[in-house]
C-alpha positions, -999 to 999 in steps of 0.1 A, spaced: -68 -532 344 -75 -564 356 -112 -552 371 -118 -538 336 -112 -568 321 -140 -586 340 -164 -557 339 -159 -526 331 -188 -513 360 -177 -501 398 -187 -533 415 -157 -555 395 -135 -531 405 -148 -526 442 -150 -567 442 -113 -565 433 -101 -543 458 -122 -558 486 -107 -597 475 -72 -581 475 -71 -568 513 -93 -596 527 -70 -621 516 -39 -604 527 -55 -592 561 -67 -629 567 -35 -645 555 -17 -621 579 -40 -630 606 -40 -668 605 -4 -670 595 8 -648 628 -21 -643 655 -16 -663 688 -58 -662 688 -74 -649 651 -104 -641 663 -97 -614 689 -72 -603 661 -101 -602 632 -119 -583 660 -90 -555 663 -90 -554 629 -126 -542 624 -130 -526 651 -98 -502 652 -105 -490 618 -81 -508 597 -108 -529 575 -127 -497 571 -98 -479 558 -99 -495 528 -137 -478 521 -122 -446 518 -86 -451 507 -84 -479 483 -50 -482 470 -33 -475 507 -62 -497 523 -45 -527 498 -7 -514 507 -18 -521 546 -32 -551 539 -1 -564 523 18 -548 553 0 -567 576 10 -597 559 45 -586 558 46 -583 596 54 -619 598 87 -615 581 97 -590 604 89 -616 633 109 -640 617 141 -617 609 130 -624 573 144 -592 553 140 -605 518 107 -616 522 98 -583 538 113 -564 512 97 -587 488 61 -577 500 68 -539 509 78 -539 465 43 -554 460 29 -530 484 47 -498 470 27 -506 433 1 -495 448 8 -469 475 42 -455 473 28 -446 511 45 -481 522 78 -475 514 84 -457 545 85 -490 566 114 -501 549 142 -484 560 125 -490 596 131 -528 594 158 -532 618 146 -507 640 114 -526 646 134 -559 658 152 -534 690 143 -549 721 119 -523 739 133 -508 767 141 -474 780 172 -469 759 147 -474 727 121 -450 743 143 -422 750 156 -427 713 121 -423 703 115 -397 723 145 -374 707 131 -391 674 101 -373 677 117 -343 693 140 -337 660 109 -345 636 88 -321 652 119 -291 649 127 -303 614 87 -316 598 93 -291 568 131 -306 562 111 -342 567 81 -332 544 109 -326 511 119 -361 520 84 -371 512 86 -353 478 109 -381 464 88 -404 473 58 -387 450 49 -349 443 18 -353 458 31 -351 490 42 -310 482 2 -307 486 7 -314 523 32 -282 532 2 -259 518 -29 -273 536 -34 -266 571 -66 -288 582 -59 -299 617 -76 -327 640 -69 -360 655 -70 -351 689 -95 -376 696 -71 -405 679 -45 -390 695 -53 -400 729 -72 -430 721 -36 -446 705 -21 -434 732 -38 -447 758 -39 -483 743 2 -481 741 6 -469 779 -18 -500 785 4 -526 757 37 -510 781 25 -513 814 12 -553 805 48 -565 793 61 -573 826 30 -601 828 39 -616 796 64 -648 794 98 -646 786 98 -664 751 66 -640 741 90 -607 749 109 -606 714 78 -606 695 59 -588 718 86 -558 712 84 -561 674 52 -548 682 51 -522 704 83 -505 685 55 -507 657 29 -493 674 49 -470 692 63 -454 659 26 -448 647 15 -433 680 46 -408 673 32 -398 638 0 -389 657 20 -365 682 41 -353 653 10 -341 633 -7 -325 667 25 -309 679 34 -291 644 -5 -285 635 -2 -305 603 -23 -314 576 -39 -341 589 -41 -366 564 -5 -373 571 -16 -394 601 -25 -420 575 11 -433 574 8 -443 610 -18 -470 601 7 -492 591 25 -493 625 -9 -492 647 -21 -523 629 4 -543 647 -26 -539 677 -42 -568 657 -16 -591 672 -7 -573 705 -43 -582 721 -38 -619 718 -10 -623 732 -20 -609 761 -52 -624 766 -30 -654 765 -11 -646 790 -32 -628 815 -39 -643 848 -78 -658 853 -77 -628 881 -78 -603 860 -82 -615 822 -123 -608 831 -116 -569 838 -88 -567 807 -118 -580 786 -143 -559 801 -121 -531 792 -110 -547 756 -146 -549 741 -161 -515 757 -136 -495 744 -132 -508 709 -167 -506 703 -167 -470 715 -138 -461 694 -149 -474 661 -187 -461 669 -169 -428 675 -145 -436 642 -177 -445 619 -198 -416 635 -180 -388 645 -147 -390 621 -157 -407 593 -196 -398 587 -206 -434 579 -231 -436 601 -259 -443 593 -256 -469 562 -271 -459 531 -282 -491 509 -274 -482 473 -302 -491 452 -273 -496 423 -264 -529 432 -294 -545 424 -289 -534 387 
């Protein structure tokens, strides 16, 4: 309504959109990141800007979720549920990080693993029991128990290689960086889990899409372990860091999402 209101042609409401998840991706960014720029990096690069191209409303709803990350950090429930309500008017898609608050402040050790490990265990037995849990959330969801388009291997692996990495680096980190490091890996963990979920049942595939949420905390993983990485090694970790996110969102643009190569529309000029 608002975009109408300025213009009633595509770009006002594409200029809307855009302005809506810039700001709350940058706010996030600048308001949590030990280094923003390795973060903004991340945040192009694994897919998470792009996201908004193809899925508007959800692309907004993980903007605002990256903003809301903050609040987790700081034990700030209100404010967290403050933001996950602004984010749920415009993908009911968000709501599911709610109820996951308290679970994402557990320190991350092997008690938490195995309990993720049965987690996924139990979702994989009971998906269709979990899928009529999605139905209150919206019918749309019903959709998902009757189509059977598979994929996502590729993601799959690439996720999960990146969290056996974000594991095996904790023991480097300092002490004081440990309780927010382990806000983020139970994130990312969690969306890593909806990928094996989806491969292990041969779901719909468009279910990953809930895991973006939780593999966006990767934005402020990376930086703090570039800030804590010994001069040894930080050349080899960064070696590593810029290869293989430039492979993976080349491979994302390309391969998954067919937006390669840029078409120029001629319609913005009129």
């Amino acid at each position: 309504t608002i975009a109408y209101k300025i213009s009633p042609e595509s770009y006002s409401l594409l200029l809307f959109i855009s302005t809506l998840t810039i700001f709350f991706e940058y706010k996030g960014v600048f308001s949590l990141s030990k280094a923003p720029i390795i973060s903004i990096f991340v945040l192009i690069t694994l897919g998470f800007y792009t996201f908004s191209f193809n899925a508007a409303r959800q692309g907004i709803a993980l903007s605002i979720f990256i903003y809301s990350i903050q609040y987790i950090v700081a034990g700030n429930f209100r404010n967290f549920l403050i933001f996950i309500g602004l984010g749920f008017l415009f993908h009911k898609s968000i709501i599911v990080c709610l109820p996951l608050y308290y679970l994402f402040r557990l320190k991350f050790n092997v008690k938490l693993v195995l309990l993720l490990l049965l987690s996924t265990a139990l979702s994989v037995s009971y998906f269709d029991d979990l899928l009529n849990i999605g139905l209150l959330i919206s019918d749309k969801y019903s959709i998902y128990t009757q189509l059977e388009a598979s994929g996502g291997r590729m993601l799959t692996i690439a996720y999960t290689v990146y969290g056996i990495l974000f594991i095996l680096m904790k023991p480097l980190l300092h002490d004081y960086d440990l309780k927010e490091y382990d806000i983020y890996l139970n994130l990312y963990s969690i969306g890593t889990i909806i990928f094996f979920i989806v491969q292990f049942t041969g779901a719909y595939i468009e279910i990953t899409r809930l895991a973006i949420y939780f593999l966006s905390s990767a934005i402020f993983i990376w930086p703090i372990i570039f800030k804590r990485l010994s001069y040894e090694i930080k050349p080899f970790v960064y070696i590593f860091f810029i290869s293989s996110h430039f492979l993976f969102y080349y491979t994302l643009i390309d391969k998954i999402g067919n937006l390669n190569p840029y078409i120029l529309n001629p319609m913005i000029f009129k």
